[in-house]
N, C-alpha and C positions, 0 to 999 in steps of 0.2 A: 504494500500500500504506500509504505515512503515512497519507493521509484515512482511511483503514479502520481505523488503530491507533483515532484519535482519536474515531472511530464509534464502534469499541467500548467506551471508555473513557469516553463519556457514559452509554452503556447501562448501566456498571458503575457509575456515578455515578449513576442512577437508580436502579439496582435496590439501591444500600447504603442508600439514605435509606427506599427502602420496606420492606426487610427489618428495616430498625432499629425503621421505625413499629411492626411486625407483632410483634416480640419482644416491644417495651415494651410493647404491647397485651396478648401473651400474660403478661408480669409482672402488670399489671396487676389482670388480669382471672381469670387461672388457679392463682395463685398455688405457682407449682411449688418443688416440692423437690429434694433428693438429685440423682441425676441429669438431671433434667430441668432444673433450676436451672444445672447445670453446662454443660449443651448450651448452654441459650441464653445463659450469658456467654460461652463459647464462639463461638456463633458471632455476639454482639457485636463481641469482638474480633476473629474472621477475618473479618469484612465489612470492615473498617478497613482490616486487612493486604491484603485481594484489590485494594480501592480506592488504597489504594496503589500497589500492583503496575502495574498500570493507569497508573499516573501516572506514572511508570518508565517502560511500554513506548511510553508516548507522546513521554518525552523521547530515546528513545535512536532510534523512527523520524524526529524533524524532527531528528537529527543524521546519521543515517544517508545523507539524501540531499545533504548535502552533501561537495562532492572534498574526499580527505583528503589526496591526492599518496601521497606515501608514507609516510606517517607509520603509518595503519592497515596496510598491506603488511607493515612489520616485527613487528608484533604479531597479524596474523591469527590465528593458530593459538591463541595464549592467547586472544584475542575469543572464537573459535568454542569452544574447550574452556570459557570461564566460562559461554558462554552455555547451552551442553549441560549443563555442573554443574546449574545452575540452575533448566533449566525441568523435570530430570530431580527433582531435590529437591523443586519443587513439587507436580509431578506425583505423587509418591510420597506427599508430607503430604498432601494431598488425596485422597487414594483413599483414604489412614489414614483420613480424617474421617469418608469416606461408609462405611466400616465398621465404623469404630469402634475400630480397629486400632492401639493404641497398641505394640506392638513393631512393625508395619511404619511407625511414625514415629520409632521411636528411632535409627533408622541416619541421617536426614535430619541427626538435631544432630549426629555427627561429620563431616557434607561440607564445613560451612561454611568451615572451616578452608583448605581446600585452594582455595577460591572467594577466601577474603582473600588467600593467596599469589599467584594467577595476576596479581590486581589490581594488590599490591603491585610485582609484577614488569612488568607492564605501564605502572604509574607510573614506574616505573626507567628501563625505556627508553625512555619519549617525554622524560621528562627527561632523560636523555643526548643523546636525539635532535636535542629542541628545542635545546641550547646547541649543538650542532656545527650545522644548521642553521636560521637564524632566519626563513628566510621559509617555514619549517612549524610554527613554534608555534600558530594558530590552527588547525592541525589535529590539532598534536597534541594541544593540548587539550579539542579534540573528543572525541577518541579515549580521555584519560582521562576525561571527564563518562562516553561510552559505558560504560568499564568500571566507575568507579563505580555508575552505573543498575543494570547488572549484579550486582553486588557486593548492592546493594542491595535486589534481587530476591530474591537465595539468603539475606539478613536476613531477609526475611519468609516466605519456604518454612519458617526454622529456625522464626523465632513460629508459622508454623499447626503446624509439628509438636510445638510446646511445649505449644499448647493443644489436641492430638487427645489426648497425653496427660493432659493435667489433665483434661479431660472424660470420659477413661475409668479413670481410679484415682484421680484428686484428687490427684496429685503435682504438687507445684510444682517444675516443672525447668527454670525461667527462671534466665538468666546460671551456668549452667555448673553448675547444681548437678546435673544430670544425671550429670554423673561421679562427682560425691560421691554417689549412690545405687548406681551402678553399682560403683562398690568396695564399697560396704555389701551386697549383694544378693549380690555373686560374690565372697569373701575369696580 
């Protein structure tokens, strides 16, 4: 299943350098405005965010196959809950895209939150873990890179849903000003 993360994550590696070609061609050549201008920095930036992601799922399968003992054992359930957050947020910002759906991408910027928590906590305990015992610190710090990848998964789910709405109202709701609209909009 690694080789196959890594398979796919060349394919995502190809196809971000040609989609990039293909935009700046369209800049180029088409001279778009208004909304269309907005799509394609749009999905400028989302090919970056997905190429990333990618880079993510490749580092957390060549972690995954190695013994963690028990170190990953004590944190399962928060592994499986951040990874569930996550491909769930993606999945959500991403259908936003393909519809254009910026209120089905505004609930994705409140998840993140609860993605840094699990993290946090899972940093907690393998650092507790690691100093009671020593001869699982290389695993446990497996286990935190894994949850960072993760963490940093549901970062880039929140940017595609940042930019599904900037490309459907032109609001800039990067770094949290999302809420400062949402109290403007709802008194």
């Amino acid at each position: 299943m690694a080789r196959s993360v890594e398979s796919l994550d060349d394919r995502i590696d190809s196809d971000e350098v040609q989609i990039h070609a293909l935009i700046l061609r369209i800049l180029a050549l088409r001279q778009p405005v208004a909304d269309d201008l907005r799509l394609l920095a749009t999905a400028l930036r989302l090919i970056t965010d997905l190429e990333r992601i990618g880079d993510q799922a490749v580092n957390i399968s060549r972690r995954a196959v190695q013994d963690d003992g028990v170190a990953k054992q004590l944190v399962d359930c928060e592994l499986n809950s951040m990874a569930n957050a996550a491909r769930h947020m993606l999945h959500v910002a991403l259908d936003a895209f393909v519809h254009w759906d910026d209120d089905g991408a505004e609930p994705v910027l409140g998840c993140d939150d609860a993605v840094d928590r699990l993290c946090a906590n899972i940093i907690s305990a393998m650092t507790t873990h690691m100093s009671q015992h020593s001869e699982e610190v290389a695993a446990g710090l497996r286990v935190i890179r894994v949850a960072k990848n993760i963490e940093r998964i549901a970062d880039h789910a929140t940017n595609v849903a940042e930019e599904v709405i900037f490309m459907v109202r032109a609001d800039d709701v990067r770094h949290g000003q999302w809420q400062a609209l949402g109290r403007t909009r709802n008194p």
